[in-house]
C-alpha positions as CSV (number, residue, x, y, z in Angstrom):
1,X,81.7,-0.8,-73.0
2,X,79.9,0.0,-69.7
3,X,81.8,2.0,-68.6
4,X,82.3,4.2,-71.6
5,X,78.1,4.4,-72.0
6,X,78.2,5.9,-68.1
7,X,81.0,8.5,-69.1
8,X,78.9,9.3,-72.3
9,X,75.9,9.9,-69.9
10,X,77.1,11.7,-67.3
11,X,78.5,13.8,-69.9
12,X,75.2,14.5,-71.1
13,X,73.7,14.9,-67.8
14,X,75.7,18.0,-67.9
15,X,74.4,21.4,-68.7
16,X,75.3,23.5,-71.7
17,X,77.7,20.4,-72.5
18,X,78.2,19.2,-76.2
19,X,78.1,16.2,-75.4
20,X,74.5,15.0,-75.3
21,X,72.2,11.1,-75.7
22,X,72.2,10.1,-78.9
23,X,68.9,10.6,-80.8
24,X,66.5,7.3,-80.3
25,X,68.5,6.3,-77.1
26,X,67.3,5.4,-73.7
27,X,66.0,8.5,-71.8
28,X,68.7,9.8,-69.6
29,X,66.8,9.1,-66.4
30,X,66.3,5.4,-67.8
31,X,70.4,5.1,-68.5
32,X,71.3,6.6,-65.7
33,X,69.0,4.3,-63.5
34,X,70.6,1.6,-65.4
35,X,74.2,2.2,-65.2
36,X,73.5,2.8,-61.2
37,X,72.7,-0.8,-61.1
38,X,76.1,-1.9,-62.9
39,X,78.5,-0.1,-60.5
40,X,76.6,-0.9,-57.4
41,X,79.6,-0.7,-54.4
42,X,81.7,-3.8,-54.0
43,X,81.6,-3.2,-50.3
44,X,77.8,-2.0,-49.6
45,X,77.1,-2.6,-46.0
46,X,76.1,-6.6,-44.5
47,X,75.5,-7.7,-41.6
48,X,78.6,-9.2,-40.5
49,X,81.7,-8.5,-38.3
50,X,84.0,-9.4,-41.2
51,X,82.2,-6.3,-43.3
52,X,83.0,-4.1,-40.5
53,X,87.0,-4.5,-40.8
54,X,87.1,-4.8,-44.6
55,X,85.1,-1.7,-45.0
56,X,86.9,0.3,-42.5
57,X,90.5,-0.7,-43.4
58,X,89.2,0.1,-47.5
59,X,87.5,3.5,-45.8
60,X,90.7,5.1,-44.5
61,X,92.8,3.9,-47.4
62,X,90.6,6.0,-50.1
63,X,90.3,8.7,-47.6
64,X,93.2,9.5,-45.6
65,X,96.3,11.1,-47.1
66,X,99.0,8.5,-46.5
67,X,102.0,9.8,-44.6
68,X,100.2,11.3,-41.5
69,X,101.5,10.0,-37.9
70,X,99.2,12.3,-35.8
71,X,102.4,14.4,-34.2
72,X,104.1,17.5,-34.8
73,X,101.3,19.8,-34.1
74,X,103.6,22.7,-32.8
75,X,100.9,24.7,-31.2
76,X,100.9,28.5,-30.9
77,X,99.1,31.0,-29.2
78,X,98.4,34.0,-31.4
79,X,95.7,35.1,-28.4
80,X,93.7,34.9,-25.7
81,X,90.4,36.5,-24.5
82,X,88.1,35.3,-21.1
83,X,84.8,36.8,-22.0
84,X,81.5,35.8,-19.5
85,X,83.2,32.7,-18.1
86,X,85.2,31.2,-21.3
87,X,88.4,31.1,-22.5
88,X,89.0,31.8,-26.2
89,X,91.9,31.1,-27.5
90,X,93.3,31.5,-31.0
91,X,95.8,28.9,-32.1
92,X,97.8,27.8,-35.1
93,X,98.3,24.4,-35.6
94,X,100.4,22.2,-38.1
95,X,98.4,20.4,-40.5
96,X,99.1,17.0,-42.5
97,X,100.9,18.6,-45.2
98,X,103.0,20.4,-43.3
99,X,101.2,24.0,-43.5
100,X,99.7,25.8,-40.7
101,X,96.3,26.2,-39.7
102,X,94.3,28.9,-37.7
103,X,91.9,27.6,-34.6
104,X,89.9,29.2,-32.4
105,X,89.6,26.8,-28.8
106,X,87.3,27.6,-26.1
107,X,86.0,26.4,-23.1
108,X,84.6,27.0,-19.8
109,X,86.6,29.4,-17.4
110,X,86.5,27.2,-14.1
111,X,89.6,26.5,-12.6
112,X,87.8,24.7,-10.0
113,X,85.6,22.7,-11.7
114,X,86.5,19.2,-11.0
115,X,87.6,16.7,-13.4
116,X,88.2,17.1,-17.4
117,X,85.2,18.2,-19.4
118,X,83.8,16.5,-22.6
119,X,84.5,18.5,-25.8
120,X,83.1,18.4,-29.1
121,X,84.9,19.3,-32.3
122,X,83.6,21.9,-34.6
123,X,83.5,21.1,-38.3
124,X,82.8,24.1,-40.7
125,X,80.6,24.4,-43.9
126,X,81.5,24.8,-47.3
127,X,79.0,27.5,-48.2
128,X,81.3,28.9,-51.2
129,X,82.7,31.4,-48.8
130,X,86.0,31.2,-48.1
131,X,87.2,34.2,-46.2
132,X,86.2,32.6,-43.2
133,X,85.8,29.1,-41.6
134,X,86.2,28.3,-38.0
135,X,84.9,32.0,-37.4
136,X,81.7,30.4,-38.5
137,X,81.3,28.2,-35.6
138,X,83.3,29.8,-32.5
139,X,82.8,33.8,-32.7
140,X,86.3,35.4,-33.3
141,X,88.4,37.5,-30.5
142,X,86.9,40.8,-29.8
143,X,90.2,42.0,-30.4
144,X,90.0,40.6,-34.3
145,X,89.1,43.0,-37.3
146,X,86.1,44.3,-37.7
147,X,85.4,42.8,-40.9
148,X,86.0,39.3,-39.9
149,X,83.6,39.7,-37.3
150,X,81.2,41.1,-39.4
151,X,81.7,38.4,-41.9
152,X,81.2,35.5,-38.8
153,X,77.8,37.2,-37.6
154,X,76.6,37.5,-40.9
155,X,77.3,33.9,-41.8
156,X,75.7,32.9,-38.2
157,X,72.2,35.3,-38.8
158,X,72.2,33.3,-42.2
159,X,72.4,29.7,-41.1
160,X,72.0,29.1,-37.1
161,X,70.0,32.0,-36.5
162,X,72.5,34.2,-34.8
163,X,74.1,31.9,-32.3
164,X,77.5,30.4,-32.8
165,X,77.8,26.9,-32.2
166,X,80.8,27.2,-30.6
167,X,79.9,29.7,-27.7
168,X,76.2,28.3,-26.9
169,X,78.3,24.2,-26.3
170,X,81.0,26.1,-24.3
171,X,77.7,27.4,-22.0
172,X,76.8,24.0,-21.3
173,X,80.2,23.2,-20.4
174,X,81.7,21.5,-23.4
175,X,85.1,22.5,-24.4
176,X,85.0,23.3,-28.4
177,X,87.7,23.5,-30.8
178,X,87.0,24.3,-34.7
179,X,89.9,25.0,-37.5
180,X,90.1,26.4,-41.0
181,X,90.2,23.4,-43.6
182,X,92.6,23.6,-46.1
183,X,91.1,26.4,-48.5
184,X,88.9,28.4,-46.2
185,X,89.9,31.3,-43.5
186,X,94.0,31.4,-42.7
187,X,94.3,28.9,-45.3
188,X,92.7,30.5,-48.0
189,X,93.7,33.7,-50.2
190,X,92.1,36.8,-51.0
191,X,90.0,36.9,-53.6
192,X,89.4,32.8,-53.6
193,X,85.8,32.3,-54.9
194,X,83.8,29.6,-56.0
195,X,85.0,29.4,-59.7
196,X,88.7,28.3,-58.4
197,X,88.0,25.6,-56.9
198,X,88.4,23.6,-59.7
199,X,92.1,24.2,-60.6
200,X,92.7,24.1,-57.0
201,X,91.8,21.0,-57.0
202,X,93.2,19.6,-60.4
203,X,96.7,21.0,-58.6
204,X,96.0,18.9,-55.7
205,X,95.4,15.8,-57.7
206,X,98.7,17.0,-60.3
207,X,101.2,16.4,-56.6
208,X,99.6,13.0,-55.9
209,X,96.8,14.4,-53.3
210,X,93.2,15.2,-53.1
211,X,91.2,17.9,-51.6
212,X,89.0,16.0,-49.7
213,X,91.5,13.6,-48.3
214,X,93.7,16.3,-47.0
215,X,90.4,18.0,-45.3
216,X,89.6,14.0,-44.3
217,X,93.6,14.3,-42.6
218,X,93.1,17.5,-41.3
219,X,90.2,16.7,-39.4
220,X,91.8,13.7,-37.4
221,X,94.6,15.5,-36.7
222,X,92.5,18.3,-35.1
223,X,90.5,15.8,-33.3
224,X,94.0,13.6,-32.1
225,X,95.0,17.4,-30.5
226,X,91.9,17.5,-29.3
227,X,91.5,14.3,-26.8
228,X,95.3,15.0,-25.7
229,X,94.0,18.2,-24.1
230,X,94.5,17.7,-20.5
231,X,91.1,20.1,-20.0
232,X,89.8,17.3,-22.0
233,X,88.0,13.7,-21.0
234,X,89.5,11.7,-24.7
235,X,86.1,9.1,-23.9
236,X,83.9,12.2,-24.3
237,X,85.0,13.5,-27.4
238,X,82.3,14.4,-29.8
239,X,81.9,15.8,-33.4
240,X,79.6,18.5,-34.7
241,X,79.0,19.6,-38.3
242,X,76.2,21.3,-40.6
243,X,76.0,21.3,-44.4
244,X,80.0,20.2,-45.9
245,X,80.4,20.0,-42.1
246,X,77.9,16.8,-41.6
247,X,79.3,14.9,-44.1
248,X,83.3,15.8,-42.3
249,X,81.6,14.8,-39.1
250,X,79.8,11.3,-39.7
251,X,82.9,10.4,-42.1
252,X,85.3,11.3,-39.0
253,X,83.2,9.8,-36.6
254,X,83.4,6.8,-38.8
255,X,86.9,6.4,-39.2
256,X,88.2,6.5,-35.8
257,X,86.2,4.5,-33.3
258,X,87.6,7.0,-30.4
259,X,84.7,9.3,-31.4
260,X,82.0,9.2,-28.7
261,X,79.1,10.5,-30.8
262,X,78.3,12.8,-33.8
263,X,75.8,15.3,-34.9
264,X,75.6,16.1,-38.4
265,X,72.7,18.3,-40.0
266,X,72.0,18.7,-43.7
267,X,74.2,16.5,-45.0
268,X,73.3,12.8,-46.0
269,X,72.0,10.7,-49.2
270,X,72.7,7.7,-50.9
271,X,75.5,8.4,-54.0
272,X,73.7,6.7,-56.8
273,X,70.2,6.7,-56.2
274,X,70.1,10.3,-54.8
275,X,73.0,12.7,-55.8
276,X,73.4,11.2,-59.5
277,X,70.9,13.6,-60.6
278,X,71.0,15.8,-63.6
279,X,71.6,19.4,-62.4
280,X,72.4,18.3,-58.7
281,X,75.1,19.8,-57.1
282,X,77.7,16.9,-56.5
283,X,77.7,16.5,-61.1
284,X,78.5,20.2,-61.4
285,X,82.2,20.2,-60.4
286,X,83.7,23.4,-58.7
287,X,82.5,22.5,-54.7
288,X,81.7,18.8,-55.6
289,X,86.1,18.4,-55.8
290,X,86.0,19.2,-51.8
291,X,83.5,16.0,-51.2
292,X,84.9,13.6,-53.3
293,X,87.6,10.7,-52.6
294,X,89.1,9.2,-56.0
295,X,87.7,5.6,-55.7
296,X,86.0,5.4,-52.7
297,X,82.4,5.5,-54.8
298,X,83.2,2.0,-56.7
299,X,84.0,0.3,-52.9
300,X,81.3,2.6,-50.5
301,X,78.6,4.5,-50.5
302,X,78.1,7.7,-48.0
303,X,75.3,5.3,-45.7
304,X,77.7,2.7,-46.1
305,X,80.9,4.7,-44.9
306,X,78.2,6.3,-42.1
307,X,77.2,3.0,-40.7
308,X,80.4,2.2,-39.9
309,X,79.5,4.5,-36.7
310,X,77.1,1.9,-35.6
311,X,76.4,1.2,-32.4
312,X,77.8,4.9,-31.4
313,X,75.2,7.4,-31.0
314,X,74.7,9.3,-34.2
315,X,72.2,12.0,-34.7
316,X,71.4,13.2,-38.5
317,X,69.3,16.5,-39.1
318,X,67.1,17.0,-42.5
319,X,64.8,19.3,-44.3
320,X,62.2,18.2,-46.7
321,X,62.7,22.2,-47.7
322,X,66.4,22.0,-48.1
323,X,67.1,22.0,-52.1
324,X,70.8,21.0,-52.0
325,X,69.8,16.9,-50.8
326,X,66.3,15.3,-52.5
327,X,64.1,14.4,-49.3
328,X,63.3,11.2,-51.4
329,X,67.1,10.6,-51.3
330,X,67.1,11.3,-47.6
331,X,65.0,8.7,-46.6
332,X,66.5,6.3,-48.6
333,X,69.6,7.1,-46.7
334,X,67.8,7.0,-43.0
335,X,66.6,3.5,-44.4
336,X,69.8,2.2,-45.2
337,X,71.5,3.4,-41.7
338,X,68.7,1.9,-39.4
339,X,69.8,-1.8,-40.6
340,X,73.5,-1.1,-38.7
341,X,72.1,0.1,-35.6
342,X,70.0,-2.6,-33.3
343,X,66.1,-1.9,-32.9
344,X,67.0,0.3,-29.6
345,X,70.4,1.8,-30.6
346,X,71.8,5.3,-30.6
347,X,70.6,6.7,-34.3
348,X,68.2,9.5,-34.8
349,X,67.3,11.2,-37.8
350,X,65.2,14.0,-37.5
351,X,63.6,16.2,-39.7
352,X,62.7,19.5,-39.5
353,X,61.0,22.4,-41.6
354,X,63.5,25.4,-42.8
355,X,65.6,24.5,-45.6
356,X,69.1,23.7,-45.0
357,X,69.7,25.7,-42.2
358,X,70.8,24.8,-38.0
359,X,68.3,27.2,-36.2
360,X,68.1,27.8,-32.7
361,X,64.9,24.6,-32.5
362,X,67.3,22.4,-33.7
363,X,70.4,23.1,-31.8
364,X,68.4,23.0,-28.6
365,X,67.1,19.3,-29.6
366,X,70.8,18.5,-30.6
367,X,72.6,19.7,-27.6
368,X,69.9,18.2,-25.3
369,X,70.3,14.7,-27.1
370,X,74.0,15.4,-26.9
371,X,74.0,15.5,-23.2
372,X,71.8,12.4,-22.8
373,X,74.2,10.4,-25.1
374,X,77.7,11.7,-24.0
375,X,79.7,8.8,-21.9
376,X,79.8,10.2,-18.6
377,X,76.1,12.5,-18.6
378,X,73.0,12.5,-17.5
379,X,70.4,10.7,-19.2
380,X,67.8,12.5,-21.6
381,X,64.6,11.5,-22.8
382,X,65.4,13.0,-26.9
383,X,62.7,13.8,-29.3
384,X,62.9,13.3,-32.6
385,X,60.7,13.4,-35.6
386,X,61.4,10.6,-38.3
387,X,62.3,11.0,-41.9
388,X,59.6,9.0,-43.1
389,X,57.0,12.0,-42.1
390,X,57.2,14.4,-45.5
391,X,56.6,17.3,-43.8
392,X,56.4,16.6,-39.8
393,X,54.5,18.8,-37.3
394,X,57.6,20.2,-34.4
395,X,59.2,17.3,-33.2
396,X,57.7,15.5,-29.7
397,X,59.2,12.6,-28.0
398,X,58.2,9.4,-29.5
399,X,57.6,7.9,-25.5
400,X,55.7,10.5,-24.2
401,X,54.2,12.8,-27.3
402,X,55.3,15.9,-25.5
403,X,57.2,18.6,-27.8
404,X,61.1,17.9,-28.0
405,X,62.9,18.8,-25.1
406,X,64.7,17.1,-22.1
């Protein structure tokens, strides 16, 4: 009977749906609240090593797509450009289900620089734009159409105020890599737009699959080619995301342990306190189908998958401005990751004003912390403004009270 009062409601919590709260009952809020309480996660985060196993083995079973040894990449060139000291390259690379997937890789240009460098791989947004996707990250070839350049600065001017990721890590001497997810750039069609996604997905589910799992997949398989680079150090191998990105990178960085730290911006809340909300985005089908495992909500919650991270440096951007994740729900989130990490351990949540957005304040603070937490680098004093502060003055180091900065 539960269960069938929490379909009716979530029914209703839909708009322009027929389906609506019977007249006299509980208000929605109220039911909602209610049922929240029932179907709590059987596998909510404790403080205990045995947690840590049971979560992580439940984790990659309602995530990953089964199937998926890590080989067979087959990796081929379709180009390369050396531009201002790095090396672009544009690869294709086989994917977990068998297809093929455009990447752009680049790095420093240094023969001679000694040793392999750390790397960081780049994990694209959702952003209901599918045309392009690593191109968002790592700016294309030079020798690449005009319009897909156009469309990657656009997208770049919009979100991370001009810059691409991709280039401004490679400066600092990261080597970045960042692929197409199944649906966006080389592995999308023209004319794809947001009101397919749907029956995209429903054909997914009809062979036995799920969007997000084979994005899940795809993402450690790009990260396995990644560490066996031999440009690459595997120890210090990070992950980098903003908006649908974040939540690939923390869930990555959660299921395989080799990850040596993760930054993920604009993307974390609890499920059922925070995203259960009428009119929110993760209710209104369409996007929500490339976010969501079958299952994985009745064992873990997104701060419980998250925390399996712990004590690996991870650094979490927010926006009491950004419209797509309650800020309310946000802190409820930060709350629930500080009790994994101890008192003096490698998590940071900072918040920022903006909106959902990676501009050029925050990427300086990121890549600064980056350096400071990477195995291997020099040490950095990070700033960082918590999430409790509603709406935070420019974030200063908590030791010293100077502005962020290293």
């Amino acid at each position: 009977m539960r269960r069938r009062n929490l379909f009716d409601t979530l029914l209703g919590a839909l708009p322009g749906t027929l389906f609506a709260p019977a007249l006299g009952a509980e208000p929605l809020d109220e039911l909602l609240a209610a049922r929240q309480r029932d179907y709590a996660p059987r596998l909510a985060w404790r403080n205990d090593a045995g947690w840590r196993a049971q979560a992580l083995a439940r984790a990659r079973e309602r995530i990953l797509q089964p199937g998926d040894d890590g080989s067979g990449f087959q990796p081929h060139s379709l180009g390369v450009e050396v531009h201002e000291g790095l090396r672009l390259e544009r690869l294709s690379l086989r994917m977990s289900l068998g297809d093929r997937a455009q990447a752009l890789w680049l790095r420093p240009d240094q023969p001679e620089r000694p040793g392999p460098l750390p790397a960081v791989l780049l994990l694209h947004d959702h952003g209901a734009r599918f045309d392009i996707g690593a191109e968002k990250l790592v700016e294309p070839l030079r020798s690449d159409a005009p319009a897909l350049r156009q469309a990657a600065q656009d997208w770049t001017a919009r979100y991370f105020e001009g810059a691409f990721i991709g280039t401004e890590l490679a400066r600092r001497g990261y080597a970045v890599l960042a692929v197409d997810a199944l649906g966006w750039g080389s592995r999308s069609r023209p004319g794809f737009v947001r009101d397919d996604q749907q029956a995209f997905a429903a054909h997914l589910m009809q062979l036995g699959l799920h969007w997000a799992g084979v994005i899940a997949s795809d993402d450690l398989r790009s990260l396995r080619w990644l560490r066996e680079q031999p440009q690459v150090d595997a120890q210090r191998t990070a992950v980098f995301g903003f908006s649908m990105g974040a939540w690939r990178a923390w869930q990555l960085a959660a299921l395989e342990p080799g990850v040596a730290a993760c930054v993920a911006a604009h993307w974390m809340a609890p499920r059922r306190d925070g995203l259960l909300r009428p009119g929110e985005h993760s209710l209104l089908g369409q996007s929500a189908f490339a976010m969501l495992h079958p299952g994985l909500a009745a064992e873990l919650d997104h701060p419980d998958v998250a925390a399996l991270i712990a004590p690996r440096p991870l650094l979490l951007f927010a926006s009491p401005e950004d419209r797509l994740f309650p800020f309310d729900a946000v802190q409820r989130a930060a709350a629930q990751l500080a009790r994994a990490w101890p008192a003096e351990g490698a998590l940071r949540c900072v918040s920022l004003p903006g909106g959902h957005r990676f501009g050029r304040d925050a990427q300086t603070l990121a890549w600064d912390w980056l350096q400071g937490v990477m195995p291997g680098a020099l040490p950095c004093a990070t700033a960082c403004a918590d999430w409790s502060a509603p709406a935070p003055p420019p974030a200063r180091c908590r030791r010293s009270n100077r502005p962020a900065g290293c």
